[in-house]
C-alpha positions in Angstrom: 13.9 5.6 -25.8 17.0 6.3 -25.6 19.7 5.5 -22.7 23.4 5.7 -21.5 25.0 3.4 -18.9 24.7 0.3 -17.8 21.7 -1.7 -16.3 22.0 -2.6 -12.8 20.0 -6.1 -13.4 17.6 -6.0 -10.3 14.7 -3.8 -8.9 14.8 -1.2 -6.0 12.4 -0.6 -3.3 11.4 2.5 -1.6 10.5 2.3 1.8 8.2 4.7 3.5 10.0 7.2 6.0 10.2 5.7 9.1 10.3 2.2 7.4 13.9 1.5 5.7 14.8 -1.2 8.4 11.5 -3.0 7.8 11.9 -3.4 4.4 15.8 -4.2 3.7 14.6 -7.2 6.4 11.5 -8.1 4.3 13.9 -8.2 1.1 16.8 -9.8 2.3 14.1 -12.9 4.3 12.4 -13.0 0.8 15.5 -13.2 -1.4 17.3 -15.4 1.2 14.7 -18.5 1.1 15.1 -18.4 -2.6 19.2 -18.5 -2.9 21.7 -17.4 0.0 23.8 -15.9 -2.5 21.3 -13.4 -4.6 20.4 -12.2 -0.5 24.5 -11.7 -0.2 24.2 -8.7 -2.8 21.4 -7.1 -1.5 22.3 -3.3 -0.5 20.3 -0.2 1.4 21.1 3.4 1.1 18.6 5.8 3.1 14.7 4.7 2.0 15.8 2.6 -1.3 17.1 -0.9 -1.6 18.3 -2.7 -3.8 17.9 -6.4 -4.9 19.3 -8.4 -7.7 16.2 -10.3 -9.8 13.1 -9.5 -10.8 10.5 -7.4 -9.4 8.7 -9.2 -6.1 6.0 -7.9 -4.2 7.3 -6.4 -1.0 4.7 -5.6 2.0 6.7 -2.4 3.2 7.8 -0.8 -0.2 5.5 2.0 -1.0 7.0 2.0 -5.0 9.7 -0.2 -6.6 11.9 1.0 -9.4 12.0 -1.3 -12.1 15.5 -2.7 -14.2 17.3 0.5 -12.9 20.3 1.8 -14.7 23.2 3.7 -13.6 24.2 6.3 -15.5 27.1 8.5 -15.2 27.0 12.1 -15.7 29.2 15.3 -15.1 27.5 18.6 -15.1 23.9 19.3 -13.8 22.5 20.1 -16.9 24.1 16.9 -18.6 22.6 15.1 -15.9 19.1 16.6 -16.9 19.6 15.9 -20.2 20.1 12.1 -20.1 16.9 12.0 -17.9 15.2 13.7 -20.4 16.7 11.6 -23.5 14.3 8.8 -21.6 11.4 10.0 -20.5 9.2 12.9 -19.7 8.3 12.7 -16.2 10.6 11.7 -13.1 10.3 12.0 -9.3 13.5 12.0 -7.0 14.2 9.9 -4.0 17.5 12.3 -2.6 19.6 10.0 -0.9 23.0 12.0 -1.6 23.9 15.1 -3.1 21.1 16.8 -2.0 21.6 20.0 -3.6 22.9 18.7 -6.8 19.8 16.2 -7.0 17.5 19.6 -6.3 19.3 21.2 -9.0 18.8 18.7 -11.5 15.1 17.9 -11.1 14.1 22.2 -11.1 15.6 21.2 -15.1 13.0 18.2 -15.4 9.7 19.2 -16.3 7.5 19.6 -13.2 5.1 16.2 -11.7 2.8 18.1 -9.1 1.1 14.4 -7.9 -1.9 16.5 -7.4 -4.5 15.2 -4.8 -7.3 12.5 -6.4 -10.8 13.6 -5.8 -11.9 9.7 -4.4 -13.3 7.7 -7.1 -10.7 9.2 -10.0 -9.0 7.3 -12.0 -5.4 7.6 -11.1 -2.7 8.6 -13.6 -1.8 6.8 -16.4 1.2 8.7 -17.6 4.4 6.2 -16.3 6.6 8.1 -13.7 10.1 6.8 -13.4 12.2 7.3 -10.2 15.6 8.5 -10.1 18.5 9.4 -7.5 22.0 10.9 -7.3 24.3 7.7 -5.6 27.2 10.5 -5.8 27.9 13.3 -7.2 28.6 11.8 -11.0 26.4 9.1 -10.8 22.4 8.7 -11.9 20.1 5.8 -10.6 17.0 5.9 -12.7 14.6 3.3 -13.6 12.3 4.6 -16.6 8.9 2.5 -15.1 7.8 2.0 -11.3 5.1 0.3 -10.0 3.2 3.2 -8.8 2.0 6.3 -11.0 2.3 8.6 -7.8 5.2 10.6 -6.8 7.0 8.6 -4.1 4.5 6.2 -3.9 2.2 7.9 -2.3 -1.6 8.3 -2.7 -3.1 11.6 -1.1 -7.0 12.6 -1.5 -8.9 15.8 -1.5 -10.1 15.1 1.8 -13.8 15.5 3.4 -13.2 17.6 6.5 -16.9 17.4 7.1 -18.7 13.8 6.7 -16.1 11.1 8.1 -15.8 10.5 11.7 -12.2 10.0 11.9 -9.7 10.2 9.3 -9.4 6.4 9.0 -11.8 6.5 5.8 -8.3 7.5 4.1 -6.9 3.9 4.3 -10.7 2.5 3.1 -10.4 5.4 0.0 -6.4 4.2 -0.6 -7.3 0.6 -0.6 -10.3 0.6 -3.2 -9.0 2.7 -5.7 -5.7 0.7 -5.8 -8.0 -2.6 -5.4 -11.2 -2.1 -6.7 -14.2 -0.2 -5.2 -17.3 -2.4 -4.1 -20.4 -1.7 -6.0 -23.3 0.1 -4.8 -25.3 -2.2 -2.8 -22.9 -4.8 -1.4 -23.4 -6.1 1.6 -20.6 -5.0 4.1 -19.5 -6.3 7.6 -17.6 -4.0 9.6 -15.6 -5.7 12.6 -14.7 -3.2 14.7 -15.9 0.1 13.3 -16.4 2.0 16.0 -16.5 5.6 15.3 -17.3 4.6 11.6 -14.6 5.9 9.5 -15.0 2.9 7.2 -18.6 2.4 7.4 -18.5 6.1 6.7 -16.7 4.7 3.1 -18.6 2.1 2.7 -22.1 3.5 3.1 -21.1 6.9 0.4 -20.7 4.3 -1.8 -24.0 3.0 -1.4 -23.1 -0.2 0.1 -25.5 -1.6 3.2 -23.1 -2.4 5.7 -23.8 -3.9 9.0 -21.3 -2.3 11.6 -20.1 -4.8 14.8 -18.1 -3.1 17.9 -18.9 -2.6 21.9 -18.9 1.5 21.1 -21.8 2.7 18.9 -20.7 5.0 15.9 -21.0 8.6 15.4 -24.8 9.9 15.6 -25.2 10.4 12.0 -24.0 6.6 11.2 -26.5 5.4 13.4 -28.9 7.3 12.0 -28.3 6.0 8.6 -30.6 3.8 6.7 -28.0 2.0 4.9 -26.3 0.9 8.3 -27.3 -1.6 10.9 -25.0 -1.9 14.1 -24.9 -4.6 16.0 -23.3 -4.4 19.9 -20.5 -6.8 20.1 -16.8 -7.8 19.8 -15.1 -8.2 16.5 -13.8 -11.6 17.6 -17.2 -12.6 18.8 -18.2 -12.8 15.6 -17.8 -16.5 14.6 -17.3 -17.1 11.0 -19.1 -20.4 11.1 -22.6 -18.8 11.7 -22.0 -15.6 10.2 -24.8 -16.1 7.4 -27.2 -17.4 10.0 -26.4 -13.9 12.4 -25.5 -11.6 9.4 -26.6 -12.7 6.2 -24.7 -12.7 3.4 -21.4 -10.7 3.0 -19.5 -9.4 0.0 -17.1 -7.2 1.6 -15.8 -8.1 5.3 -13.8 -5.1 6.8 -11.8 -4.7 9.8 -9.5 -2.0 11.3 -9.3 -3.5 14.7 -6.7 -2.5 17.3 -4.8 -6.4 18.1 -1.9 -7.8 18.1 -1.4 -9.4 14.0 -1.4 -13.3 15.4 -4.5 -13.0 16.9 -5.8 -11.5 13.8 -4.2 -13.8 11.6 -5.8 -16.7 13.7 -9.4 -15.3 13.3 -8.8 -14.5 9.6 -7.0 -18.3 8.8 -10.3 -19.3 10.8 -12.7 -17.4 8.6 -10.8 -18.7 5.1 -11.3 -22.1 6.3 -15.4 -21.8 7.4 -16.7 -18.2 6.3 -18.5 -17.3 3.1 -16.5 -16.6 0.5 -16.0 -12.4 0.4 -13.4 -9.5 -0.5 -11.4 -8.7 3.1 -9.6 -5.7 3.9 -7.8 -6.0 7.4 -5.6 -4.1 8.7 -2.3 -5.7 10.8 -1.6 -2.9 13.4 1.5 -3.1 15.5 2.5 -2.7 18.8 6.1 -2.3 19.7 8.6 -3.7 17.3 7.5 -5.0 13.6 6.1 -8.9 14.4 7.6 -9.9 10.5 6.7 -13.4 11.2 3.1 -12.4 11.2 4.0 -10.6 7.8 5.7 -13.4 6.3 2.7 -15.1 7.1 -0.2 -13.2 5.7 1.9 -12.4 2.5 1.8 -16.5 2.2 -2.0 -16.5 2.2 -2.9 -17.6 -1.3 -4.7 -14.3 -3.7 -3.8 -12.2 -1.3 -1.6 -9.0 -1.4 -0.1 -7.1 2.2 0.2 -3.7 1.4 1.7 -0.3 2.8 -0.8 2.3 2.3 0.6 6.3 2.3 -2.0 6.3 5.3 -0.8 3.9 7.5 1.1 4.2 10.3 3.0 1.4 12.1 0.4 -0.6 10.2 -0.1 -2.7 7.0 -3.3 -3.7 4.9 -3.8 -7.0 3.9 -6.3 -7.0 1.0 -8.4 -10.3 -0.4 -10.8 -10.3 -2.9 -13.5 -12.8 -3.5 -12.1 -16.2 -4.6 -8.7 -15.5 -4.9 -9.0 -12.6 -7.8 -5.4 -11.6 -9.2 -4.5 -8.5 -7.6 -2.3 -5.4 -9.3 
């Protein structure tokens, strides 16, 4: 490889649109319980910011460019050419030149980020991310942490089968975390209409489905699906074998505020059977980051935002703690 400039010695994060204040607040709490001065040099243009260090997990970046350098560069196509001198494949986060930036990437061979058909394997090929911080001036760090343009993960979608397009955050979550095998048994807090018993049931899993609403007609219809009338937070964690049987998966995409979610869930660590979780922390007004802070400290766990959440983030657990990517 070769490559011109200097290293900026840190990573950068990319925040999903809509997202940037969330995340420079995330970086600077994290960097700032570890030493005042590394938070003092943190800095945020548009969507990316940038920390000194190494790479940390960060609940609201959707990619994170890793050891960026800067490179300096005067003409577009010299600009191209020391992208090129790297690596193969780029994607651009425009932040400033906009034009320029344009001009240079139409010289970089094409990344189309195609949509996965659920179940592929995503690419392999690394994808580095890059950005014009003036007009002279390339950001580019040569490996990220996500093979997608951007970060983001989009599907051929089923237009037909799910009842609501929730099943999206269920697809994004397995195939970044691992996919439950076919007959697993499932609980589903909350999952009226079904979009993730939807998920869980095309993958052969026997789920048993627990919300006041019953599901779309062709759920309940299901042989691999068994719902039960009743609140999410009914469901006591203490007794669940008794009531439910055994669970391997526990699933929940509940509308509540993230303490009351975080209290059931610290409640079901402590007493339920030992499962893979995927909750989701939906919020309601401004961004409750103390509730962030605290599931990110929950031991094996990862907090996650998904290209298909909204003002939301996924917290994902798997069975005894297993590393997570």
């Amino acid at each position: 490889m070769q490559q011109s400039g200097d290293s900026l010695g840190g990573t950068i994060y990319l925040a999903p649109k809509g997202f940037e204040a969330e995340l420079e607040h995330e970086v600077r709490i994290e960097l700032e319980a570890e030493d005042p001065q590394v938070a003092a040099d943190v800095w945020a243009r548009e969507r990316l910011v940038f920390a000194p260090g190494p790479y940390r997990p960060m609940a609201w970046a959707q990619n994170a460019w890793l050891e960026p350098w800067r490179i300096p560069f005067d003409s577009i196509k010299e600009g191209a050419r020391a992208l090129k001198a790297i690596q193969r494949n780029w994607s651009l986060t425009s932040i400033a030149e906009h034009r320029r930036a344009a001009l240079i990437a139409e010289a970089l061979p094409p990344v189309k980020g195609r949509p996965l058909e659920f179940g592929e394997t995503p690419p392999a090929s690394p994808l580095g991310g890059w950005t014009l911080l003036d007009r002279n001036t390339i950001i580019a760090a040569p490996q990220t942490t996500s093979p997608f343009p951007q970060g983001e993960v989009h599907f051929v979608e089923d237009k037909s089968g799910p009842p609501n397009r929730a099943y999206l955050k269920l697809w994004e979550a397995f195939t970044r975390f691992g996919v439950p095998e076919p007959g697993s048994r499932c609980l589903d807090l909350g999952a009226s209409p079904g979009g993730w018993t939807w998920v869980l049931a095309q993958l052969g899993c026997n789920v048993t489905a627990v919300d006041r609403s019953p599901l779309a007609p062709e759920l309940m219809r299901n042989p691999l699906v068994t719902f039960r009338t009743g609140s999410a937070f009914g469901v006591d964690p203490r007794h669940v074998r008794e009531e439910y049987g055994e669970v391997d998966w526990l699933v929940w995409d509940v509308a509540c505020y993230p303490k009351r979610l975080l209290t059931w869930v610290r409640r079901w660590l402590d007493a339920g059977p030992e499962c893979s979780m995927v909750c989701t922390l939906k919020f309601q007004g401004e961004t409750d980051m103390d509730s962030v802070f605290a599931f990110k400290r929950i031991p094996g766990s990862r907090l996650v935002h998904l290209t298909h959440n909204k003002h939301e983030l996924t917290w994902v657990r798997l069975a005894g703690g297993a590393p997570l990517p």
